[in-house]
N, C-alpha and C positions, 0 to 999 in steps of 0.2 A: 239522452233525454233533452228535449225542445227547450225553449223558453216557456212558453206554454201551458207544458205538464209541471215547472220548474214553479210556475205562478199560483198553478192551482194547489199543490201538496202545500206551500207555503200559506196558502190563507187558508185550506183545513188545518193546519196545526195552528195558525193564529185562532182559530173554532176553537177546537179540542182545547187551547190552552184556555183559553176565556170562560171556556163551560166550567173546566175543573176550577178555576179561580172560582165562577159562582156559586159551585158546587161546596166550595170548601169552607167560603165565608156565610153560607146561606144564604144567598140573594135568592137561590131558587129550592124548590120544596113542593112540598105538598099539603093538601089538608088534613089536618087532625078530625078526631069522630065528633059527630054530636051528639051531644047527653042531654037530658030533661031537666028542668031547673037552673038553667049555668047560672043565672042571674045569681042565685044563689052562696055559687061559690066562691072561696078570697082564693089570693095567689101565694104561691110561698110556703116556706118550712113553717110548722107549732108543734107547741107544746102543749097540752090540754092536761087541764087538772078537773077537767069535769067528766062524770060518770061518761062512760061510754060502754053499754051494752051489746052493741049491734056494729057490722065493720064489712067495709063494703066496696073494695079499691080495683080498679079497673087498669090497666099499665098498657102501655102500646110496643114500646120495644125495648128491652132490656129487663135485668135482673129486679126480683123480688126477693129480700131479704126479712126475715123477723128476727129480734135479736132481742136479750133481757135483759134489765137493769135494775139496779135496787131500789128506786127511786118509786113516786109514785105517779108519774105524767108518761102520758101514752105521745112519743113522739114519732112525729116525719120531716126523716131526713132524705133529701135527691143530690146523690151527684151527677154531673155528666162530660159526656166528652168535648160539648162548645158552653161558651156565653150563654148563659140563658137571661129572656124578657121574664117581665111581665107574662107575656102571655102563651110562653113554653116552660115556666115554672111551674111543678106541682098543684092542682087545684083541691081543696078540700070542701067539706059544707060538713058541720056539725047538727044535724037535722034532727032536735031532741035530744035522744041517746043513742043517733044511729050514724055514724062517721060513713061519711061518701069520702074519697080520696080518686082523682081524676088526672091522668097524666099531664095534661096541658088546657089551656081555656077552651072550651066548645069551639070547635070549628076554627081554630089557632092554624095560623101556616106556617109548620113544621119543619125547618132547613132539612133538607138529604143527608143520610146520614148521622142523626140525629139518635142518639142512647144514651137513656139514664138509666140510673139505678136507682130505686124505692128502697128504703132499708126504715121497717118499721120498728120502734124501738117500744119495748112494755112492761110496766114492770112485773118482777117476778112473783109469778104466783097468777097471772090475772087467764078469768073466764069469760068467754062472750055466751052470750043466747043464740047468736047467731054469726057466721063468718062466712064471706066470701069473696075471693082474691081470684082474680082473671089476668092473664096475659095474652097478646096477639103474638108477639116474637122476643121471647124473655126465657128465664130460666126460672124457678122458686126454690128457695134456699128457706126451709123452714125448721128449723130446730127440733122446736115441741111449739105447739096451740091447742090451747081449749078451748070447747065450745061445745053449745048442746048440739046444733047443725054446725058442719062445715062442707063447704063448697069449693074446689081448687078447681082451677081449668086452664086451658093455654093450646094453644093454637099449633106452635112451633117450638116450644122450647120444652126441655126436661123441667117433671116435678120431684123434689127430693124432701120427703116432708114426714114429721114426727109427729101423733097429735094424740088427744083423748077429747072422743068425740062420741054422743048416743047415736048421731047418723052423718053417715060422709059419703060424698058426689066425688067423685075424682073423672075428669076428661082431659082427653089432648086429641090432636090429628097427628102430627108428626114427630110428636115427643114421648120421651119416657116416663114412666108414671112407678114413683119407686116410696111407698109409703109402708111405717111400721108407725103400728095403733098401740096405745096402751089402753090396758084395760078393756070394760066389755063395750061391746059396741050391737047396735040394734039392727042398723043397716046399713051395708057399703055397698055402694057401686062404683064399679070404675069402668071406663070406655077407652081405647085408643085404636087408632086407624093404620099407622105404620110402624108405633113404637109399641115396647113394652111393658109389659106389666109385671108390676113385684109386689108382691105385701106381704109385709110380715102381721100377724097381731095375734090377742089371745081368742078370748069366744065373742064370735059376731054370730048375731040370731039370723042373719042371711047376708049372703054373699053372693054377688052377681059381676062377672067379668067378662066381657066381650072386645076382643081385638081382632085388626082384619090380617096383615100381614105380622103383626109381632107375638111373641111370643109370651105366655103368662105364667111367674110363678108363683106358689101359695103355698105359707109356711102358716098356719094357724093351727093351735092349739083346740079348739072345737066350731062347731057350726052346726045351728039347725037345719039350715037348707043353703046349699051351693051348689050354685052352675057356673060355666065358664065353656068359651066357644072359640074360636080362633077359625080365619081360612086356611092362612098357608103357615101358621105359627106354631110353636110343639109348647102342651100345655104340660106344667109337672106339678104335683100338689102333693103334700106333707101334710095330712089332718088328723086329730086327735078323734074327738067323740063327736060322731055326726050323725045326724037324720038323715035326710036326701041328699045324694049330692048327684048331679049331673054335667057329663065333662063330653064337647062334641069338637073334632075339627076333621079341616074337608083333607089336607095335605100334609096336614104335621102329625106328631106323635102325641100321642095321653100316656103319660108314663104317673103313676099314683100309687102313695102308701096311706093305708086308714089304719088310724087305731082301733074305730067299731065304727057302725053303721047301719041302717036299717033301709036303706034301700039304694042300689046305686046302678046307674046307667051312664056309659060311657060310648061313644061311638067315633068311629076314625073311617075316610074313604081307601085312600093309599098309606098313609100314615100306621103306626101299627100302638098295639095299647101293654102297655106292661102296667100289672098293678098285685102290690103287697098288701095282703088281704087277712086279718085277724081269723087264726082257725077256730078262735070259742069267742060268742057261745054257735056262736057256725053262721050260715046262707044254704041259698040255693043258688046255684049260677046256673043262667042260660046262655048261652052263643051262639054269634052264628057268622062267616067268614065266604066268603066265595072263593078267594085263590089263597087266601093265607092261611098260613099253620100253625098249629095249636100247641102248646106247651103250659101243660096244668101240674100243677102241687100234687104229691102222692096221697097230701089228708084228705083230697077230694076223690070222692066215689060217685060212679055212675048211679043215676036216676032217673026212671025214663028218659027224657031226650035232652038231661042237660045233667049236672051234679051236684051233687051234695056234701057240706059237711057241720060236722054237728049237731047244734038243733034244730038248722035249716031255717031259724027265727026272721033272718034278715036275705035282703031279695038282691041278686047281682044281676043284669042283664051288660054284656060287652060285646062289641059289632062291628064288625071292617067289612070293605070290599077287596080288596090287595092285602091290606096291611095283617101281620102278622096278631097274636094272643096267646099274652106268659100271664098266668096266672101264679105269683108264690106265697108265700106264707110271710109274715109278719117279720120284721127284723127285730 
């Protein structure tokens, strides 16, 4: 090796070192988002002892905590991993009775490498009217929360979240979405793109799940009307007393047990459908399969071009293209 090539490797690493020096102190960074109103908001941890109805917090990277206390002030607290300003501390705006909480000041410049953690603290027992918590690259750590709406979403990180709610929004792109409801709920939806989906709850008067690559499962007690869809992800579902339910994916499997039901359609392309099926007070089933095979319950009997059992009250239709069809009886 030259002088030379000796000159230049030595003033790249003099780079490389000076970058990671600015990197590490924050001299360099990027911009934070802009929100409406900043003027609005203070800087900093509170404690609020004033009514707060409405809750509405937005995080850019790192964890979202709720946690309860005996007390009666609704606090926020941020840790992180550097020094924070002024203007990378926590932003709030108490607007009425509707709490904004904003990662950092509007349009703040954000050292690289920059995580905090939101850990919202409330006391035990408390209800909002309305709730919604967003993250772009964070996780949510939620216990239990009440509210009449709630709304979780996040970008990149898993949601882990307990709540009682009349209507809930659940989204991610690349996270997991893993919620158990108490009580009745009116209406849930939940989305995700490459992760999966869990929910446990009791009776939700409709149910709507859609994921592209992950997988979804469903443990409820009843449901008037559920659907749920997946491309390449295998859907399984455990329901008690239902109305409609419809369960469709292009590559994965439907695998599903009902306690009762009044109408139900299911469909798989290569993926195949197994489903536990109440033999009183009965259905009809229709099928229909191009290269997959058939395996049905002995309580069912032929009828015209599909089968029957019981009083035939309640309506089955189940559909592959490849994918195989077990039809059995209830466990």
């Amino acid at each position: 090796m030259n002088r030379q090539q000796l000159t230049i490797l030595s003033a790249s690493g003099v780079v490389l070192l000076a970058a990671l020096i600015l990197w590490y102190t924050g001299a360099i960074g990027f911009t934070g988002s802009t929100y409406a109103d900043s003027e609005r908001f203070t800087s900093g941890e509170r404690d609020f002892t004033e009514p707060i109805r409405r809750l509405d917090v937005h995080w850019s990277n790192g964890l979202i905590r709720v946690e309860y206390h005996s007390g009666n002030t609704v606090e926020l607290r941020e840790t992180a991993n550097r020094s924070l300003s002024e203007e990378t501390r926590l932003h709030w705006w108490l607007d009425g009775e509707t709490l904004h909480v904003q990662y950092a000041m509007s349009v703040a410049r954000l050292p690289m490498g920059l995580r905090k953690e939101l850990t919202l603290r409330l006391p035990e027992g408390m209800a909002f009217e309305d709730a919604g918590l967003f993250t772009a690259s964070g996780n949510m750590e939620i216990p239990a929360l009440r509210a009449d709406t709630l709304t979780l979403g996040s970008s990149s990180g898993n949601i882990h979240a307990a709540a009682d709610a009349r209507a809930v929004t659940l989204s991610a792109s690349s996270g997991n979405l893993d919620m158990h409801l108490n009580g009745d709920c009116e209406l849930l939806t939940t989305s995700a793109s490459s992760g999966n989906i869990s929910i446990h709850a009791g009776d939700v008067r409709r149910l709507e799940a859609a994921a592209s690559s992950g997988n979804i499962d469903l443990d409820v007690s009843g449901t008037g009307a559920c659907s749920a869809s997946t491309t390449s992800g295998n859907i399984s579902a455990r329901l008690g007393a239902c109305g409609t339910v419809e369960f469709g994916s292009t590559s994965g499997n439907v695998t599903l047990a009902l306690s009762s039901f009044s109408d139900l359609k299911a469909s798989a392309v290569s993926g195949r459908i197994t489903a536990s099926l109440p033999e009183e007070p009965g259905f009809a089933l229709k099928y229909r399969t191009v290269s997959g095979k058939r395996n049905f319950a002995s309580f069912l009997s032929p009828q015209d071009d599909g089968y029957v059992c019981g009083d035939g009250s309640g309506t089955a239709s189940l559909e592959t293209v490849s994918g195989d069809i077990r039809v059995t009886g209830k466990e």
